[in-house]
C-alpha positions as CSV (number, residue, x, y, z in Angstrom):
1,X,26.4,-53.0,-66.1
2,X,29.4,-50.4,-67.1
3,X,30.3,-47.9,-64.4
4,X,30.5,-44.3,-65.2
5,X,34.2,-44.1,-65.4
6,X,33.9,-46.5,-68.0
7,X,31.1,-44.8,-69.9
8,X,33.2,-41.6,-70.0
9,X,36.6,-43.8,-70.6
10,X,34.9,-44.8,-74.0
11,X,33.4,-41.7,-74.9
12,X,36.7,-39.6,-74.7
13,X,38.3,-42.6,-76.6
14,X,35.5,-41.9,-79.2
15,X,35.5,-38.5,-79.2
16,X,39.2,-38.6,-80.3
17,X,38.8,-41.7,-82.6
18,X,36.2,-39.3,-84.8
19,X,38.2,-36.2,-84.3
20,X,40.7,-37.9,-85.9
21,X,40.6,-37.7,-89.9
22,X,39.9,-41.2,-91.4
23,X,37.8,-42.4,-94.2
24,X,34.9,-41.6,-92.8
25,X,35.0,-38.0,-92.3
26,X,36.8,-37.6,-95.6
27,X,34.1,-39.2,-97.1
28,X,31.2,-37.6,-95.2
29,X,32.1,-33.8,-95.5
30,X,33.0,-34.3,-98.5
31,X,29.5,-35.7,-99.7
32,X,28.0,-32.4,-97.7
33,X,29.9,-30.0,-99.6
34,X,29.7,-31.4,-102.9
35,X,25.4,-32.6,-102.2
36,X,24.4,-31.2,-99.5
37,X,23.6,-31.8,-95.4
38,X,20.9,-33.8,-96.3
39,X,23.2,-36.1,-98.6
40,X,25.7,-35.9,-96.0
41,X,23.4,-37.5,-93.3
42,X,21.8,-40.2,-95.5
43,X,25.5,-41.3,-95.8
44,X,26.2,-41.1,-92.0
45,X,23.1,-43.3,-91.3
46,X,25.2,-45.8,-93.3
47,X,28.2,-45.2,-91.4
48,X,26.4,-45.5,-88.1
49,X,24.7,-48.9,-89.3
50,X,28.1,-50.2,-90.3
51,X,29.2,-49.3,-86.5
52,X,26.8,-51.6,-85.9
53,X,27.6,-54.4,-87.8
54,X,31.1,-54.6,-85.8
55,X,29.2,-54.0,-82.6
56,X,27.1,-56.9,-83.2
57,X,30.1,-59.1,-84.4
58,X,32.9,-58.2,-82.2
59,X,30.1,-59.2,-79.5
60,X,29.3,-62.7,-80.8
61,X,32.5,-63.7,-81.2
62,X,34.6,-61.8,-83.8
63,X,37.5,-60.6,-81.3
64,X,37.3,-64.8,-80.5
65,X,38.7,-65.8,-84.0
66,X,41.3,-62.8,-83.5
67,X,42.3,-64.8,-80.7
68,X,42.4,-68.4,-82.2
69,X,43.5,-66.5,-85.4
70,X,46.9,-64.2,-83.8
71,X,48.0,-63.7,-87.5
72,X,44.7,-62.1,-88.9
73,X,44.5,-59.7,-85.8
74,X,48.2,-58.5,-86.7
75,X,47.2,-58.6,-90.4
76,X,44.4,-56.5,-89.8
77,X,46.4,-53.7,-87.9
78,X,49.1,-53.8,-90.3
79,X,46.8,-53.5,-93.2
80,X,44.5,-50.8,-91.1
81,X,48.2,-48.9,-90.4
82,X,49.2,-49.1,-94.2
83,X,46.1,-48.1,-95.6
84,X,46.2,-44.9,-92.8
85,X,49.4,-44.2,-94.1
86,X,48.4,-44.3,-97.7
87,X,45.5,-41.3,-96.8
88,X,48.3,-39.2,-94.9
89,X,50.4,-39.0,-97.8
90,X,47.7,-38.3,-100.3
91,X,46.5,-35.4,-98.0
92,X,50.2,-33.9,-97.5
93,X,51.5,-34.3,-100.9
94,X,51.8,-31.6,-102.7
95,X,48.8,-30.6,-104.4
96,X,46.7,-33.0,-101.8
97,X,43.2,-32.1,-101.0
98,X,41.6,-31.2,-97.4
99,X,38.3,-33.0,-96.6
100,X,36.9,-29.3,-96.3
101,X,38.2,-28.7,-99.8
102,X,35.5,-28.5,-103.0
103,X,35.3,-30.9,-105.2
104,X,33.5,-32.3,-107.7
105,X,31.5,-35.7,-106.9
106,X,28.6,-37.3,-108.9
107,X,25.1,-36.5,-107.2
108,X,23.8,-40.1,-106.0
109,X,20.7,-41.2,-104.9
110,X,19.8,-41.7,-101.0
111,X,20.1,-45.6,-101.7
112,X,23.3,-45.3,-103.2
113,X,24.8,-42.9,-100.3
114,X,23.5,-45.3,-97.4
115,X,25.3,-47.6,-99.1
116,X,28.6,-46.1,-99.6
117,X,28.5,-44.4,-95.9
118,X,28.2,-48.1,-95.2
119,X,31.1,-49.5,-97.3
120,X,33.2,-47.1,-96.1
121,X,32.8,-47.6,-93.0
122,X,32.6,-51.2,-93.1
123,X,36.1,-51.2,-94.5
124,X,37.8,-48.5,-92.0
125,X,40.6,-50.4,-90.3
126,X,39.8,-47.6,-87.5
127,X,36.2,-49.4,-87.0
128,X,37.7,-52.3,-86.8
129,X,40.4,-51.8,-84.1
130,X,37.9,-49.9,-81.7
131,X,35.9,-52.9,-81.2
132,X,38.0,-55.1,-81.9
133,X,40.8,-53.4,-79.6
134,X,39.5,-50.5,-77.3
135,X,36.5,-51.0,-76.4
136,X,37.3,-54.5,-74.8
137,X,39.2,-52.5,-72.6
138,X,36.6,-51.0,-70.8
139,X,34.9,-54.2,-69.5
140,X,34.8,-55.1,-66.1
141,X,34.4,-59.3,-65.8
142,X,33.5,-58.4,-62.0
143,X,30.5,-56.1,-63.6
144,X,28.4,-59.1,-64.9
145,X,27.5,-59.9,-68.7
146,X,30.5,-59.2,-70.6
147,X,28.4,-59.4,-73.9
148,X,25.5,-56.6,-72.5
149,X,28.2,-54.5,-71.5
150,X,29.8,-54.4,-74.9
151,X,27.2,-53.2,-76.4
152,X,26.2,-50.8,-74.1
153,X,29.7,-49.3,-74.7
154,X,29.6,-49.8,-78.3
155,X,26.3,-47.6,-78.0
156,X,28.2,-45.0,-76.3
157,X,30.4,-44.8,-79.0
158,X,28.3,-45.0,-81.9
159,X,26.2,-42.1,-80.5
160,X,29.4,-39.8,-80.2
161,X,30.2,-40.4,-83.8
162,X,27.0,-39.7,-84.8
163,X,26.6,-36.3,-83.0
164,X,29.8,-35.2,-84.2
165,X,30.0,-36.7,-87.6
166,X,26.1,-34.7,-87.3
167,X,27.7,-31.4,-86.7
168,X,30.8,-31.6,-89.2
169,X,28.0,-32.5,-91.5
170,X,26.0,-29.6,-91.0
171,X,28.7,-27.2,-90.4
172,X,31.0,-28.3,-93.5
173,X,29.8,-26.2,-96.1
174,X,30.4,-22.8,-93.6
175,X,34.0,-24.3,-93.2
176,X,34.7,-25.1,-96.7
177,X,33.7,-21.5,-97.9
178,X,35.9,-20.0,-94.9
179,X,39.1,-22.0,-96.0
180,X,38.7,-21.2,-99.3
181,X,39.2,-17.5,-99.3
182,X,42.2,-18.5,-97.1
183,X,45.1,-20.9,-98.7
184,X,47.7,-20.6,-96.0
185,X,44.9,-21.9,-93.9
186,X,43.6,-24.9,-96.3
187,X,47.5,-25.8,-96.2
188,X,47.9,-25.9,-91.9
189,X,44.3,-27.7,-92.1
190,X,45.6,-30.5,-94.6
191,X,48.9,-30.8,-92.7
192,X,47.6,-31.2,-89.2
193,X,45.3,-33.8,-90.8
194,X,47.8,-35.5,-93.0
195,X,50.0,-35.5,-89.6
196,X,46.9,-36.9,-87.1
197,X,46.7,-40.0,-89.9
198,X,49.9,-40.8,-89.7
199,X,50.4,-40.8,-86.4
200,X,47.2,-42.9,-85.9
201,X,49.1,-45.1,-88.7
202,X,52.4,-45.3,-86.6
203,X,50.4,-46.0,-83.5
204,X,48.5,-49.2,-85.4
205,X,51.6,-50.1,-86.7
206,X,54.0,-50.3,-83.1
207,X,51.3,-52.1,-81.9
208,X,50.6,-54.6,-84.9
209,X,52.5,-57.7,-83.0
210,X,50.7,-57.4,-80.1
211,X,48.0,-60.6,-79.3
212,X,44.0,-59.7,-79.6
């Protein structure tokens, strides 16, 4: 079993990971604000099922053929860094939009949001390199089954997520309303965002050449 340092080690990691603006948040606050909490949480419980689905693979063998595979682990950070790269400039172009800003998005029905909280997730290049990546780092081969602790790890992090995806969720529509009667404000928001992607981006991309 994990020790505690380990349990916390992976739950700061996560905690930063979601902190961070990616796909997922963009597409989950947005959802709230434009539908509603409720819409907002059907989609999370597709993000948090699509956590699963890498949890479940990365555990059975998936960072294996990264290993026999080199190229499609580098290709997979170098796509993950371009496509973080792509989001940064779209949030700090001129005229970009915040994830807190309003905007207009067809209402969907609860099957269709599972579904696209699942897609999107299922295709964030930051999913894929924490269990792929980080959360390898974290087990201890002199702490017993590698596989168990994997996915006692990969709960840890799936439960942080959710509890702060939860909250943005919940807490969006108050933030949204707050930046709006305040533009210099929207702007800071959108360039600290645009700036975390980025960096996230530049991060994936030093370490694209490095071996799963």
């Amino acid at each position: 079993m994990i020790d505690t340092a380990a349990a916390v080690g992976i739950a700061l990691v996560a905690l930063g990971m979601v902190l961070t603006p990616g796909p997922n948040m963009i597409y989950l606050v947005s959802r709230s604000i434009s539908q509603g909490p409720l819409a907002g949480l059907v989609s999370l419980l597709g993000t948090m099922v699509g956590f699963g689905v890498y949890m479940v693979m990365a555990n059975v063998g998936l960072a294996a053929v990264f290993v026999v595979v080199p190229w499609l682990y580098v290709a997979l950070k170098i796509a993950g860094a371009a496509y973080l790269f792509w989001l940064a400039w779209k949030t700090l172009r001129p005229g970009g939009l915040s994830a807190f800003e309003a905007r207009d998005l067809p209402r969907d029905s609860h099957g269709r949001l599972f579904t696209m909280g699942l897609t999107t997730n299922l295709l964030n290049p930051k999913a894929a390199i924490m269990y792929v990546s980080l959360i390898p780092q974290f087990v201890d081969l002199s702490r017993g089954d590698v596989v168990l602790q994997g996915f006692v790890l990969g709960s840890i992090q799936i439960t942080v997520s959710a509890v702060v995806n939860a909250t943005l969720i919940i807490v969006a529509g108050g933030i949204a309303a707050f930046l709006a009667n305040r533009p210099s404000w929207m702007a800071w928001q959108r360039r600290i965002s645009g700036s975390l992607l980025g960096m996230v981006g530049v991060k994936l991309a030093v370490d694209a050449p490095k071996p799963a």
